[in-house]
Kinemage of the C-alpha trace (Angstrom):
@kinemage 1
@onewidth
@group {chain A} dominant
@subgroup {mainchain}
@vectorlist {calphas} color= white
{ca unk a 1} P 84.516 3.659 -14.278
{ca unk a 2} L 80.665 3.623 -13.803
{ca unk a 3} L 79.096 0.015 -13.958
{ca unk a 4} L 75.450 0.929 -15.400
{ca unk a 5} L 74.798 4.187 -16.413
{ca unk a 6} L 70.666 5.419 -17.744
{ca unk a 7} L 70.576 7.247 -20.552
{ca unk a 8} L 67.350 9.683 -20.392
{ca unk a 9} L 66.478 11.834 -23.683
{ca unk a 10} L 64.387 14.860 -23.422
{ca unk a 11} L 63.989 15.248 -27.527
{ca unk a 12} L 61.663 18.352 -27.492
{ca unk a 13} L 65.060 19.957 -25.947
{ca unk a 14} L 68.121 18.949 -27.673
{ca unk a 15} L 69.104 18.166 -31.513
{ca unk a 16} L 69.516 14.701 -32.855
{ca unk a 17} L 72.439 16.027 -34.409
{ca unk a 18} L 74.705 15.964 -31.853
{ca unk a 19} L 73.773 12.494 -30.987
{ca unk a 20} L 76.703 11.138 -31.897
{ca unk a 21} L 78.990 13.231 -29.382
{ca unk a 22} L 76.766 12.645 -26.620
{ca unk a 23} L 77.287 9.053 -26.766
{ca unk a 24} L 81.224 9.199 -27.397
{ca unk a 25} L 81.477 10.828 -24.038
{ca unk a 26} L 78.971 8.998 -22.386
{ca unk a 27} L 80.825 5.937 -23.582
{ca unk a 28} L 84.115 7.346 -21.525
{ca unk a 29} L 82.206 7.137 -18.827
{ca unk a 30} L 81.086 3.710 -18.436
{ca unk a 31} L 78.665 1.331 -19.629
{ca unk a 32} L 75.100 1.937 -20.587
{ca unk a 33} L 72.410 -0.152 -19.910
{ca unk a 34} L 69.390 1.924 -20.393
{ca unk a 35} L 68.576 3.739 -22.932
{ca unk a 36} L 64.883 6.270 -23.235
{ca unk a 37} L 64.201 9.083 -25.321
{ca unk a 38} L 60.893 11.239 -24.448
{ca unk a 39} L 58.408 13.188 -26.787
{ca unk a 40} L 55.273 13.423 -28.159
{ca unk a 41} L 56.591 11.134 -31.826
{ca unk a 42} L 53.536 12.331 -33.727
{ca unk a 43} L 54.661 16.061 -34.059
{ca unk a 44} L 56.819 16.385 -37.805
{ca unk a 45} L 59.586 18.049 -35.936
{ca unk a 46} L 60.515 15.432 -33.839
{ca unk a 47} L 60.320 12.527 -36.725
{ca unk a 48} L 64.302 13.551 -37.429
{ca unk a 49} L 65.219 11.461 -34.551
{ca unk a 50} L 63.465 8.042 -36.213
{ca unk a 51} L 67.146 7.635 -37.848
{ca unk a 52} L 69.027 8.209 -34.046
{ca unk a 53} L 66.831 6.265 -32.516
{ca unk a 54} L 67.342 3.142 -34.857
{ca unk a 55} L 71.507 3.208 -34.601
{ca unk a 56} L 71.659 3.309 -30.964
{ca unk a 57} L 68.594 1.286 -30.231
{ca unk a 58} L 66.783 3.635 -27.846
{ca unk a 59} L 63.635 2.596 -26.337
{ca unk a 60} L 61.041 5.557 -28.045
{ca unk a 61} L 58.694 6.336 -24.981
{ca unk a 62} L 56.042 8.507 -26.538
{ca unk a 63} L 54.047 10.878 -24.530
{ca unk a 64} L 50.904 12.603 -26.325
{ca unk a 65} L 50.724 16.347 -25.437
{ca unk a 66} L 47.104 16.635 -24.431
{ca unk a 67} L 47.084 20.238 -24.072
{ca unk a 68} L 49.201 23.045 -24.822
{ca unk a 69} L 52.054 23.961 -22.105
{ca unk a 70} L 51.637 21.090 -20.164
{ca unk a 71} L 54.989 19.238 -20.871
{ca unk a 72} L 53.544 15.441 -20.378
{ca unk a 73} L 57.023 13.794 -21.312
{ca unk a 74} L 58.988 15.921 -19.088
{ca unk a 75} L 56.537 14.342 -15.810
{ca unk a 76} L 57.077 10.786 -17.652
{ca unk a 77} L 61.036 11.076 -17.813
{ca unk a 78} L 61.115 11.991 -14.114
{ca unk a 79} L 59.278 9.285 -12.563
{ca unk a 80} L 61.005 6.601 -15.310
{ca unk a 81} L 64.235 7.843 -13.428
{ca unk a 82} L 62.817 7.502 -10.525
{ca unk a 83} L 61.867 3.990 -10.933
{ca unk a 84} L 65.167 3.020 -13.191
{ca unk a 85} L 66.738 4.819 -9.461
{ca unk a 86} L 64.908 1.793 -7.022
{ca unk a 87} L 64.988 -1.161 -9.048
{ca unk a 88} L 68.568 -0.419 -7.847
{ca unk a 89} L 70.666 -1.435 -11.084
{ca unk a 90} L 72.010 2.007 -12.258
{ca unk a 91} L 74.910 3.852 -10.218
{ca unk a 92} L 74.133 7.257 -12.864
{ca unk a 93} L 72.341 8.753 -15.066
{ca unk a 94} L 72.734 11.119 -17.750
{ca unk a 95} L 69.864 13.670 -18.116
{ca unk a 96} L 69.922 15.168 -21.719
{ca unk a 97} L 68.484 17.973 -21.438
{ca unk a 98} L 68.247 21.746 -21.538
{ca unk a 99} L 65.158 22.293 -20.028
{ca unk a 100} L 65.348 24.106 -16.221
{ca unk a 101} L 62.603 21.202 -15.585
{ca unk a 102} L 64.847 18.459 -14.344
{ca unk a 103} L 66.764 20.632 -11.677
{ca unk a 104} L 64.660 18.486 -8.695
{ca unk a 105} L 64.987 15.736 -10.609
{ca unk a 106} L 69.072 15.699 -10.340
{ca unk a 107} L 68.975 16.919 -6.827
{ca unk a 108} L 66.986 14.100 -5.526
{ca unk a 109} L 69.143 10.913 -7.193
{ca unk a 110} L 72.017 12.707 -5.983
{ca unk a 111} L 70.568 12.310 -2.601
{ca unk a 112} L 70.061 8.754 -3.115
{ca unk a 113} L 73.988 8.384 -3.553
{ca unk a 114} L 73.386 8.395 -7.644
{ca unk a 115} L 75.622 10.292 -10.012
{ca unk a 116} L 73.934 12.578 -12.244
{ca unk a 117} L 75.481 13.858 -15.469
{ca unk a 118} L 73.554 16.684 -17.393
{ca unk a 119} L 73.983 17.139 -21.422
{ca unk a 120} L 72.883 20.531 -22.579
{ca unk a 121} L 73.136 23.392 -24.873
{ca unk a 122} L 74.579 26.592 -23.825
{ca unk a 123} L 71.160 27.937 -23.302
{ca unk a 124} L 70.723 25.581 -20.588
{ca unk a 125} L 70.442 27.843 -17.000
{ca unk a 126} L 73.370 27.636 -14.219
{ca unk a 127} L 71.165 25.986 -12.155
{ca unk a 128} L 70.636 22.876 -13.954
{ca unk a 129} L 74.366 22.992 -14.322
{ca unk a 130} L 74.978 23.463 -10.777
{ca unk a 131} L 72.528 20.684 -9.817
{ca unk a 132} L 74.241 17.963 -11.326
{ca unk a 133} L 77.477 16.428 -10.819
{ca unk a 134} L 78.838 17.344 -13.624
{ca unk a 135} L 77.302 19.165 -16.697
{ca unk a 136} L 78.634 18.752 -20.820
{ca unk a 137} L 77.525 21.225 -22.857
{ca unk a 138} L 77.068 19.840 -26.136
{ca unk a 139} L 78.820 21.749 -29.114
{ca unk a 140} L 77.026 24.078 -30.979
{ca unk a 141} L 78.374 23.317 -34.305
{ca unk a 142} L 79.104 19.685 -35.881
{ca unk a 143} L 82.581 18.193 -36.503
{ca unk a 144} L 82.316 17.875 -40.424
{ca unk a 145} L 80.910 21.815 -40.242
{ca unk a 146} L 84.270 22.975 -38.916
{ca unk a 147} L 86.487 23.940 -41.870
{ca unk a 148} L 83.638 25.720 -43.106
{ca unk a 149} L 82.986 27.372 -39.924
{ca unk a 150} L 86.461 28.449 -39.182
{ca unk a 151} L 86.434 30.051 -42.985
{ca unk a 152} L 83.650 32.169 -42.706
{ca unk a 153} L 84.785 33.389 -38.839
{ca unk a 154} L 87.697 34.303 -39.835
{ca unk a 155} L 86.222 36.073 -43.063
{ca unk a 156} L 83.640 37.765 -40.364
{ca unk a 157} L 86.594 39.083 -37.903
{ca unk a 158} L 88.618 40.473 -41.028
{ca unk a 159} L 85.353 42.300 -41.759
{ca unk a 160} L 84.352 43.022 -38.174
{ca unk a 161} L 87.943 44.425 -37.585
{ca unk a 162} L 87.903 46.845 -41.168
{ca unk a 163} L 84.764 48.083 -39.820
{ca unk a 164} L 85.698 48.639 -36.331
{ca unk a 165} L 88.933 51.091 -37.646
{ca unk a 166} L 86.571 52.821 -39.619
{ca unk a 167} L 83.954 53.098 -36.834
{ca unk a 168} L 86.713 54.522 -34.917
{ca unk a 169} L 87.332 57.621 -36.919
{ca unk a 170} L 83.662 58.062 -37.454
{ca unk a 171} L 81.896 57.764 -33.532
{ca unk a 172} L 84.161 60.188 -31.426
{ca unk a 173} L 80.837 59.946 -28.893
{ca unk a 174} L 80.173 56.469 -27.153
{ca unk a 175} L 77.166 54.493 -28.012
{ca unk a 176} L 75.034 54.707 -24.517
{ca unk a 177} L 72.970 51.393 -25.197
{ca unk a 178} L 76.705 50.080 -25.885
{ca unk a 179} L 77.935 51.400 -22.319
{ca unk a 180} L 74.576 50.155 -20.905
{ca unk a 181} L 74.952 46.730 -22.319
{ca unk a 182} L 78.843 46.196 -21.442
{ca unk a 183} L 78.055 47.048 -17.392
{ca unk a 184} L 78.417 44.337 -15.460
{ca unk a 185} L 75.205 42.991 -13.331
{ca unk a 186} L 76.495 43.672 -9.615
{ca unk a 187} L 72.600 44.697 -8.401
{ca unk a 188} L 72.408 42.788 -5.674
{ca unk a 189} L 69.148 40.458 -5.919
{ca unk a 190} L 65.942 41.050 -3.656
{ca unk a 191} L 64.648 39.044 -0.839
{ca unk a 192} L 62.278 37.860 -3.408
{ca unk a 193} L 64.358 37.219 -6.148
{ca unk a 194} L 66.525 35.117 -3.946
{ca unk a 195} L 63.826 32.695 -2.636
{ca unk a 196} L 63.412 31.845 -6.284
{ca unk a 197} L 66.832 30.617 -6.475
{ca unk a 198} L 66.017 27.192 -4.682
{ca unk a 199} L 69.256 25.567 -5.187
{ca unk a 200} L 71.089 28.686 -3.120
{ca unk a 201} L 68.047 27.868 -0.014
{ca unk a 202} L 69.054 23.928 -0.588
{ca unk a 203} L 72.661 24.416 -0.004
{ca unk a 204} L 72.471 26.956 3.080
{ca unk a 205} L 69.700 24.787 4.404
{ca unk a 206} L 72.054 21.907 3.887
{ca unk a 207} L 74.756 23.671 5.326
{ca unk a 208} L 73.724 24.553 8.131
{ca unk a 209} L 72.313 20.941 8.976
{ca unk a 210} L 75.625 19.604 8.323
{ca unk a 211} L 76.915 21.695 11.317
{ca unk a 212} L 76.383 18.803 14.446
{ca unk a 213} L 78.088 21.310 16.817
{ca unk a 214} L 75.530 23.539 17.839
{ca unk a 215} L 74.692 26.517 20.277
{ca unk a 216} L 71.235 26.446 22.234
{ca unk a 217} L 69.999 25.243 18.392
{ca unk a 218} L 72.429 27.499 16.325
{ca unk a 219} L 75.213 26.458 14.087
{ca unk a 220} L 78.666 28.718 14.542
{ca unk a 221} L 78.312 31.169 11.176
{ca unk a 222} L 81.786 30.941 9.919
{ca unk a 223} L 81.399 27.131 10.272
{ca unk a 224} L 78.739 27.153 7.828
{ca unk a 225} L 80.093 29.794 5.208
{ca unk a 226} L 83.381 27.255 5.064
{ca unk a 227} L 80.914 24.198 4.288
{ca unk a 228} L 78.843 26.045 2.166
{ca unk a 229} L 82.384 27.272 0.049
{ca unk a 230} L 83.571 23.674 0.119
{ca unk a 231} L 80.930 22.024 -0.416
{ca unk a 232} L 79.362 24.211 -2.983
{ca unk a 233} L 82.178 25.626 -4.574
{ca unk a 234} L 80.188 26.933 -7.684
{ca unk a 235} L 77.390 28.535 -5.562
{ca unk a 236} L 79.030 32.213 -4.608
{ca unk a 237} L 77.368 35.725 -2.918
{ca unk a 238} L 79.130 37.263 -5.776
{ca unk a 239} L 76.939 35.778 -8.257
{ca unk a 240} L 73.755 37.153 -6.638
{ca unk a 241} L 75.296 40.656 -6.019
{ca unk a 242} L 76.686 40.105 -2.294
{ca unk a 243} L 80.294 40.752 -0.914
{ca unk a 244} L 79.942 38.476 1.562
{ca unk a 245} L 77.369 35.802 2.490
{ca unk a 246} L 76.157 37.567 5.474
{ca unk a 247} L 74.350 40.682 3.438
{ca unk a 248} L 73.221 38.157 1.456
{ca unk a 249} L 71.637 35.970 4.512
{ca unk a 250} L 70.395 39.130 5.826
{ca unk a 251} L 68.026 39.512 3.431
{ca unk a 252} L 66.788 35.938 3.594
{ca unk a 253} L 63.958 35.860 6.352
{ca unk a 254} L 64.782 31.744 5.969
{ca unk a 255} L 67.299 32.185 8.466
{ca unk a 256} L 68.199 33.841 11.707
{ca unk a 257} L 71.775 35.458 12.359
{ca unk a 258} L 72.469 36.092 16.078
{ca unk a 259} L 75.260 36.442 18.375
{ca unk a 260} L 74.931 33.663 20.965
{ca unk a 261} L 77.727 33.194 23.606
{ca unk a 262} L 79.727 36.403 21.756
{ca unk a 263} L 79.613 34.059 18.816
{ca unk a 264} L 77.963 34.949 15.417
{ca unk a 265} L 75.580 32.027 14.489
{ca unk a 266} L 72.391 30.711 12.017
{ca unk a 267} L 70.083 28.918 12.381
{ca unk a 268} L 66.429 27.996 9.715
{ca unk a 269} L 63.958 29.174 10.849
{ca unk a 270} L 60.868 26.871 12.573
{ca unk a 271} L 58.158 27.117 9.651
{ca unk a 272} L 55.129 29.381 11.209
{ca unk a 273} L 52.634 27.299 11.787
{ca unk a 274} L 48.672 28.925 12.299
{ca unk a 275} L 47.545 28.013 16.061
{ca unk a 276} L 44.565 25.597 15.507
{ca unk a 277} L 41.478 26.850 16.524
{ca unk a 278} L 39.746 25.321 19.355
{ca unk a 279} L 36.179 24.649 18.315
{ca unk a 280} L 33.679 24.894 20.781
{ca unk a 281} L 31.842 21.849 21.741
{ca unk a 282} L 28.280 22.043 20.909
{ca unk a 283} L 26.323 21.270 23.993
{ca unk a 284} L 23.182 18.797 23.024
{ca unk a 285} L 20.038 18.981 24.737
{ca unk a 286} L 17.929 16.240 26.054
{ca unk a 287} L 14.886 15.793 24.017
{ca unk a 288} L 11.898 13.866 25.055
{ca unk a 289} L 12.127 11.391 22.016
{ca unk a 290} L 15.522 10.325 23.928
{ca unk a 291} L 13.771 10.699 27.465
{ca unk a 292} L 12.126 8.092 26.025
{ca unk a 293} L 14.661 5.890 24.532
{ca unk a 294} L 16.305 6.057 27.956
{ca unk a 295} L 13.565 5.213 30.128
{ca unk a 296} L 12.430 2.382 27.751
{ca unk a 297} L 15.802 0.363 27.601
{ca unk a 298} L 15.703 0.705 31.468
{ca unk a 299} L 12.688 -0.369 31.804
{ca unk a 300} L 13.585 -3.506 29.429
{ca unk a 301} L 16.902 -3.994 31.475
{ca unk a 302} L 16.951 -7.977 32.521
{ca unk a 303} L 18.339 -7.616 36.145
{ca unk a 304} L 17.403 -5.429 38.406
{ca unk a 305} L 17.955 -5.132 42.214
{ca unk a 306} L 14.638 -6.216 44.424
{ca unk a 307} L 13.192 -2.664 44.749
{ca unk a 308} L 13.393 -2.438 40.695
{ca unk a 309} L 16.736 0.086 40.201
{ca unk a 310} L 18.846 -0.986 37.380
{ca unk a 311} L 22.560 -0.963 37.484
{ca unk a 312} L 24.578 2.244 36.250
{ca unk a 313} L 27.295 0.021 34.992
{ca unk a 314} L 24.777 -1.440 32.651
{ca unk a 315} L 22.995 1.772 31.708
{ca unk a 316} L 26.500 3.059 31.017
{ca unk a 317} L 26.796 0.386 28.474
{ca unk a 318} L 23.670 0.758 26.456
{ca unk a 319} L 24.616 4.076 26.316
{ca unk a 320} L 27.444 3.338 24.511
{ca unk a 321} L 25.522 0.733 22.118
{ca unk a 322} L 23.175 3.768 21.216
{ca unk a 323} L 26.131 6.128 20.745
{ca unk a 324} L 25.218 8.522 23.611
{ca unk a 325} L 27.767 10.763 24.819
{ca unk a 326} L 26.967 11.759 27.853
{ca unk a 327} L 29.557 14.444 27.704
{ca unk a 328} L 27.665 16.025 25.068
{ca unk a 329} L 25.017 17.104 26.816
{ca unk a 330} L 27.285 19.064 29.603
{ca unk a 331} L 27.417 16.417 32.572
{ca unk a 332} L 30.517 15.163 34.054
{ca unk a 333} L 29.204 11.579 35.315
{ca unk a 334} L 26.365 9.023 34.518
{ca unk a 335} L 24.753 10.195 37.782
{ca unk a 336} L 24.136 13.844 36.553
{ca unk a 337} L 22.847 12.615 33.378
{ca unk a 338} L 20.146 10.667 34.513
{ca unk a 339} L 19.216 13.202 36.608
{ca unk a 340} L 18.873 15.281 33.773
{ca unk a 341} L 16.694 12.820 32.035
{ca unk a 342} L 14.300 12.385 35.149
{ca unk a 343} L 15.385 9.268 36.892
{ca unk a 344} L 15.070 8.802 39.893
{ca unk a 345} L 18.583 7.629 41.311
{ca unk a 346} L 19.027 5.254 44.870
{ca unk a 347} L 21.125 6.810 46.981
């Protein structure tokens, strides 16, 4: 059993009703030692969790929605984890959630060794699901609702079956929308619909780092598909309309199949990088304002030999002190740059 687990609350995206069941099966877990809820508290439809709130003493971090769309408790949930994550006192956390927003969220405490639980609705998109350890879906109906419930279902199958015989005799011809709607979804997915899917990228990525025994850089393709199926057991071809993974990595311009050493390998793809540019040096030109600068600080130099030539080593370093680059005026040596200037050099 789990030592310290965080409790994080996304209210804008689950019901305070079912409050009560999340923390039943949180409690099975192990113990809780944080508790948050997010949300911007001054909007009326969020005031029904004042009552939640108070009976399981969760800290109320309010976020004020500046502007419209921009989901500011969403950004402060996710680096509150990430901070609850180094102060390193929790060993999970449970996201609750059905908002698709918190997908990198579980991915990267999972990489830091953390278990993440997710609590959603059945709205709540595979993905999420997939990204955490392991997902609840939280009822859709309440406990004390259930003899009700049951009552009217079964009232609403009695009627749904009458109507159904009756249909029968009446609609000889198929509905089309009916047919239409009952086909399953076997289109396979595009290349770009697939690079959307970041989790799938993640775990082939993954997978194929995980191979150590490569070839000239490749990883051995049937190693990889046999990770990827272990290790991802709820991530399948099938579910993006692929027989097998290789159609589906064909269309992925990610990776690179190839046969190396008659055996059929992967390997990601180097990132393309855009050749820098080699900017031309600008080539300076010797003005007479620094003719002048020149000839005056060697004309000012303190030692000088007995026929009055000052030394280059010293010249060299003044030029320095006045930030002159003698490269940037095209010469190769001190020598040709003084020429340049008009001194006259001993030989």
């Amino acid at each position: 059993m789990l030592k310290n687990i965080a409790i994080l609350i996304d209210a804008d995206n689950v019901s305070h009703q079912k409050i009560d069941w999340i923390f039943d099966k949180i409690g099975t877990l192990g113990t809780i030692t944080a508790k948050r809820i997010y949300g911007d508290f001054t909007k009326p439809h969020l005031s029904s969790w004042e009552s939640a709130i108070l009976k399981y003493a969760i800290e109320k971090k309010h976020q004020t929605s500046y502007s419209t769309g921009k989901n500011s408790s969403d950004l402060a949930l996710a680096i509150d984890a990430i901070d609850l994550w180094h102060t390193g006192r929790h060993d999970a956390f449970c996201i609750i959630s059905s908002d698709s927003d918190f997908i990198g969220l579980a991915l990267r405490l999972r990489q830091g060794n953390i278990q993440v639980f997710g609590f959603g609705e059945n709205k709540t998109i595979k993905e999420f699901t997939i990204a955490c350890d392991e997902f609840f879906e939280i009822p859709s109906e309440q406990a004390n609702d259930s003899i009700t419930t049951k009552a009217i279902k079964e009232d609403k199958i009695n009627q749904a079956n009458t109507q159904s015989i009756t249909k029968k005799k009446v609609d000889l011809k198929p509905d089309n929308k009916t047919q239409e709607l009952s086909k399953p979804k076997n289109n396979p997915l595009t290349s770009e619909q697939l690079k959307k899917h970041t989790l799938l990228i993640s775990a082939i990525k993954d997978s194929i780092d995980k191979n150590i025994n490569k070839i000239n850089g490749y990883s051995e393709f049937k190693k990889v598909t046999q990770y990827l199926n272990a290790n991802y057991p709820t991530i399948k071809a099938s579910d993006y309309g692929y027989a097998k993974w290789r159609s589906l990595l064909n269309q992925l311009d990610f990776f690179e199949i190839k046969t190396v050493n008659e055996v059929l390998c992967i390997r990601t793809r180097a990132p393309h990088i855009a050749p820098i540019k080699q900017s031309t040096p600008q080539i300076k030109y010797i003005t007479k304002s620094l003719k002048h600068k020149i000839m005056l600080m060697i004309d000012k130099a303190p030692v000088k030999d007995k026929y009055g030539y000052t030394d280059l080593n010293y010249i060299e370093e003044q030029l320095k002190i006045m930030n002159i680059n003698i490269e940037d005026y095209h010469c190769k040596d001190i020598k040709s740059f003084l020429r340049k200037v008009g001194c006259i050099l001993k030989d």
